[in-house]
C-alpha positions as a Markdown table, in Angstrom:
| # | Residue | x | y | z |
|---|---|---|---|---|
| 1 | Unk | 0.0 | 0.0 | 0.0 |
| 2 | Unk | 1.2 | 3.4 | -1.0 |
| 3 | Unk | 1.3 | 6.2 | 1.9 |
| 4 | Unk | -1.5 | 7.8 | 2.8 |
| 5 | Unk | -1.4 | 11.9 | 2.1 |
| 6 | Unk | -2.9 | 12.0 | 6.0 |
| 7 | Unk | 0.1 | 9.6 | 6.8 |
| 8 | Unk | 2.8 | 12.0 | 5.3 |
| 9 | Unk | 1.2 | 15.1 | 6.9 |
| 10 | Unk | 1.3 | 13.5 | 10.5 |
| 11 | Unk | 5.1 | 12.9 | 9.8 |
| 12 | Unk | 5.4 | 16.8 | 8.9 |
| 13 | Unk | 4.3 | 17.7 | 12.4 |
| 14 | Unk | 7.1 | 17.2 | 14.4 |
| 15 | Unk | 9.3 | 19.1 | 12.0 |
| 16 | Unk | 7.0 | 22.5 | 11.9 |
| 17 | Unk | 6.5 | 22.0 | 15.6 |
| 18 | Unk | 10.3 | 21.8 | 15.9 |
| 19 | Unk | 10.5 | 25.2 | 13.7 |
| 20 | Unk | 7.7 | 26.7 | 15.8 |
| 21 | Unk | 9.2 | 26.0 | 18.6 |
| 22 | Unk | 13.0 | 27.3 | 17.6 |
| 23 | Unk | 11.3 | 30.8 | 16.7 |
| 24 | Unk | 10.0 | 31.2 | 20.5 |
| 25 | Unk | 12.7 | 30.0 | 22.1 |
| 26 | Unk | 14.7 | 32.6 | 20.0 |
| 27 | Unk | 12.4 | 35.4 | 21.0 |
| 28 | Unk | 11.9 | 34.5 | 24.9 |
| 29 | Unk | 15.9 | 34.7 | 24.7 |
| 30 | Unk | 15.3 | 38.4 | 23.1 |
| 31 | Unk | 17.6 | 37.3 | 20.6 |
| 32 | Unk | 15.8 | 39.4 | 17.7 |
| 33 | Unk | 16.9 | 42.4 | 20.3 |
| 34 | Unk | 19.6 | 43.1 | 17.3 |
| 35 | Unk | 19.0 | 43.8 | 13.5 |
| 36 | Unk | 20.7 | 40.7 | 12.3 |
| 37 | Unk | 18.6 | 38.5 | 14.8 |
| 38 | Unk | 15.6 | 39.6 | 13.9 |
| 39 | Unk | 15.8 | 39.1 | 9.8 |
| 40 | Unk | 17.2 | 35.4 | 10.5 |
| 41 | Unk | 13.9 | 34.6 | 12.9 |
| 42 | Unk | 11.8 | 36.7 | 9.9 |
| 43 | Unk | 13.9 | 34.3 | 7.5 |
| 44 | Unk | 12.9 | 31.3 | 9.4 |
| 45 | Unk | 9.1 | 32.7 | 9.9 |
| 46 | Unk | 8.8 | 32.8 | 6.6 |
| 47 | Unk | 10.0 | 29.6 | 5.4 |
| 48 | Unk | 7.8 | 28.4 | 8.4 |
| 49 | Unk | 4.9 | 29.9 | 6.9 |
| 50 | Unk | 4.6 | 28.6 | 3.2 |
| 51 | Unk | 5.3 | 25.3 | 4.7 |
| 52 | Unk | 2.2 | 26.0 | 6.8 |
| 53 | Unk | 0.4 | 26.7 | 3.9 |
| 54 | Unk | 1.0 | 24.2 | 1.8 |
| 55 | Unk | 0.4 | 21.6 | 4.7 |
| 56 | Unk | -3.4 | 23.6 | 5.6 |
| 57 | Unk | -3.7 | 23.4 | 2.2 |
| 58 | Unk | -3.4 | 19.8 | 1.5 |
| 59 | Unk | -5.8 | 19.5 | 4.8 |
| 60 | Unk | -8.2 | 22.0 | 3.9 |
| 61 | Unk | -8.6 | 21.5 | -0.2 |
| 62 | Unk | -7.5 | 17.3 | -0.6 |
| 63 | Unk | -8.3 | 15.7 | 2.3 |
| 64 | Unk | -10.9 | 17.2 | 4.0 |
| 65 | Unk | -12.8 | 18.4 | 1.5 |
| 66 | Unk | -13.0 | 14.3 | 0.3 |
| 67 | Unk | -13.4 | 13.1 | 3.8 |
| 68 | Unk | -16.7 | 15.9 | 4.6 |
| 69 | Unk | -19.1 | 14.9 | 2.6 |
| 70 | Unk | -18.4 | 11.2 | 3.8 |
| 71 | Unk | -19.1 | 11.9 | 7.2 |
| 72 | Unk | -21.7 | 14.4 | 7.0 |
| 73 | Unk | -23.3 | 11.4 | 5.1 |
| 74 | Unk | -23.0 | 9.3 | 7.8 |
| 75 | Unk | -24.7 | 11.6 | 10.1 |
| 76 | Unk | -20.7 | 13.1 | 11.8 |
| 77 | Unk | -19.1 | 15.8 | 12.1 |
| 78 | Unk | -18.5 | 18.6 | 10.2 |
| 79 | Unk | -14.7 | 19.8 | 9.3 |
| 80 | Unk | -15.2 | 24.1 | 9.8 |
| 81 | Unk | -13.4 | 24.2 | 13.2 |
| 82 | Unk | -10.6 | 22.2 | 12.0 |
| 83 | Unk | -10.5 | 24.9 | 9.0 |
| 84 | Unk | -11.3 | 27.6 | 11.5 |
| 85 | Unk | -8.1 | 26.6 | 13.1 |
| 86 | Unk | -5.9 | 26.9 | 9.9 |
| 87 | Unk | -7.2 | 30.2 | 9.9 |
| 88 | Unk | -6.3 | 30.9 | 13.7 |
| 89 | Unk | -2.8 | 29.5 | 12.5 |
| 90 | Unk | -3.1 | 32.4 | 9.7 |
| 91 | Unk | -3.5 | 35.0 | 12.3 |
| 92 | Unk | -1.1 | 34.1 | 14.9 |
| 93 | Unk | 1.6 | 34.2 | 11.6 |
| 94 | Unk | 0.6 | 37.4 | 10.6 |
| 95 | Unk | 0.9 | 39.0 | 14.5 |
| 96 | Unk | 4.1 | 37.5 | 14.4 |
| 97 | Unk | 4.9 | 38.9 | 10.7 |
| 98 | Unk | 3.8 | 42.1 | 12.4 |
| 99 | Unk | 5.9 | 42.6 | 15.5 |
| 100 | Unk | 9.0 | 41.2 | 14.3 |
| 101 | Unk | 8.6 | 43.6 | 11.1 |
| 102 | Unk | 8.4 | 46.8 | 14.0 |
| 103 | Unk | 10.5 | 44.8 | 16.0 |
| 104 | Unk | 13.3 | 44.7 | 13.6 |
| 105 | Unk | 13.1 | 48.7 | 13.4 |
| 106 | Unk | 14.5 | 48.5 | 17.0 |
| 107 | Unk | 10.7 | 49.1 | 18.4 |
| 108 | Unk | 12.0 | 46.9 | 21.5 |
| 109 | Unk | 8.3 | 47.5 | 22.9 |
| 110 | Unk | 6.8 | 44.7 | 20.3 |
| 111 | Unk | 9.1 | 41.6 | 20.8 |
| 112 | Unk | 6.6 | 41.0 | 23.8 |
| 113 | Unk | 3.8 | 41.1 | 21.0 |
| 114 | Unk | 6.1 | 39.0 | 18.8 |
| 115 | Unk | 7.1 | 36.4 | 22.1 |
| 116 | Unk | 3.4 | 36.2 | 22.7 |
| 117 | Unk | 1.9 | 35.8 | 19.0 |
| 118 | Unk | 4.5 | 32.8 | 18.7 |
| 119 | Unk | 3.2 | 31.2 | 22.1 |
| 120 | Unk | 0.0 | 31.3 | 20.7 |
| 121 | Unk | 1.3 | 30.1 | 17.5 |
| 122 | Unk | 3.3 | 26.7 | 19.4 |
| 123 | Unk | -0.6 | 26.2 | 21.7 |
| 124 | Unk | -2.9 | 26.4 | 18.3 |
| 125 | Unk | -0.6 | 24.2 | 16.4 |
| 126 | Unk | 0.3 | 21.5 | 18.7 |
| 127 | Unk | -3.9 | 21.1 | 20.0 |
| 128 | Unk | -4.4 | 21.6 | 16.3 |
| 129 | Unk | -1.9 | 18.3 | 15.3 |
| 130 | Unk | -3.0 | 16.4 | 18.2 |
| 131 | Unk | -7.1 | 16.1 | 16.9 |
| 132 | Unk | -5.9 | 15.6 | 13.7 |
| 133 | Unk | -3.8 | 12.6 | 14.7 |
| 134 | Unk | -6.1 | 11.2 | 17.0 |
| 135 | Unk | -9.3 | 12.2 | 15.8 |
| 136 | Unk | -9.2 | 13.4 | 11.9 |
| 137 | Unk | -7.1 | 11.0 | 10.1 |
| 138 | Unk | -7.9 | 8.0 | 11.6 |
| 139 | Unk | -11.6 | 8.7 | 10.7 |
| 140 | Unk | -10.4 | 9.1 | 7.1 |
| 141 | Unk | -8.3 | 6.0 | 7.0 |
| 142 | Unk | -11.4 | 4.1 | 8.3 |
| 143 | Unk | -14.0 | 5.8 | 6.4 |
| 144 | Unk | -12.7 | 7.2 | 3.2 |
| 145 | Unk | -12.6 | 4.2 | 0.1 |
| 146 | Unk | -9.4 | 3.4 | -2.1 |
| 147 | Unk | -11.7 | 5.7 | -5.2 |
| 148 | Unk | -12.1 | 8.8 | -2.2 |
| 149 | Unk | -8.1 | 8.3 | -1.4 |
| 150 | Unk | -7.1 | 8.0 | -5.0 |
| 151 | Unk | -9.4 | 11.6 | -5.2 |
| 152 | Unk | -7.3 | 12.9 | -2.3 |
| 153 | Unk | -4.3 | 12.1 | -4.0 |
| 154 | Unk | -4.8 | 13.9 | -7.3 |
| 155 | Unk | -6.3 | 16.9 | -5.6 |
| 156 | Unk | -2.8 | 16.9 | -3.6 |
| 157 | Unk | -0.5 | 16.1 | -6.9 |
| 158 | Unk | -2.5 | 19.3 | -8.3 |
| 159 | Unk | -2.4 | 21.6 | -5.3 |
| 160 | Unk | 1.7 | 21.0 | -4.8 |
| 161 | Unk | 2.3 | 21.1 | -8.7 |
| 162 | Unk | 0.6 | 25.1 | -8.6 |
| 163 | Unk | 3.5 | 26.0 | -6.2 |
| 164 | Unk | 0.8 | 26.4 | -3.6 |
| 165 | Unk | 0.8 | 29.9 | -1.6 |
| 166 | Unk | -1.8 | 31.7 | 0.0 |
């Protein structure tokens, strides 16, 4: 059997967590507190976030919007907070975008804003990763047919081919 897109996605986690977690470690040690830290944690951020895109975007455009209709068929639950969530994700990005962009300009005032917005980030993403894990894919690798994951898989060939962004 091939490997499941939900399979590849669940490996991804640790590694954007890892990333996450690297950017507010390096603020909670105010190491942006200089021009030259700031653009290498704004390098990283934004590597960080077209990864994160790509990734909601598999979720939110292949899988998801294959395994929806199945369970809303079958009288379960519908995807939007899990959606809702890759928008949280969006926001907490774009604070962070925000105050490290003022931050940089040696407004010392928003690395708290910047420390805090990638807190929120690191909460929202690992809750976020742990219901998919537990809760999302393995309803799609129990309900979702060999046709439904073939449909996943072509919606993902065509959504990483675009050079996906957001």
């Amino acid at each position: 059997m091939t490997e499941r897109l939900t399979q590849r996605l669940v490996a991804e986690h640790p590694g954007l967590l890892a990333r996450i977690h690297a950017i507010a470690a390096a603020l909670a040690s105010k190491t942006p507190a200089s021009a030259e830290g700031a653009a290498v944690i704004r390098r990283g951020l934004a590597t960080l976030k077209q990864e994160l895109d790509l990734h909601a975007s598999l979720e939110d455009d292949a899988v998801f919007s294959v395994l929806e209709p199945e369970l809303l068929e079958r009288g379960g639950i519908a995807l939007t907070p899990f959606k809702e969530e890759h928008d949280e994700v969006r926001r907490h990005l774009h604070d962070l975008e925000h105050a490290l962009g003022a931050a940089s300009t040696g407004a010392a005032a928003n690395l708290p804003k910047a420390a805090q917005a990638a807190r929120d980030l690191e909460g929202t993403c690992e809750d976020h990763f742990r219901k998919e894990e537990e809760v999302v894919f393995p309803m799609a690798e129990e309900i979702l047919t060999e046709e439904a994951w073939g449909k996943v898989d072509r919606l993902a060939e065509a959504i990483t081919a675009s050079g996906f962004t957001r």
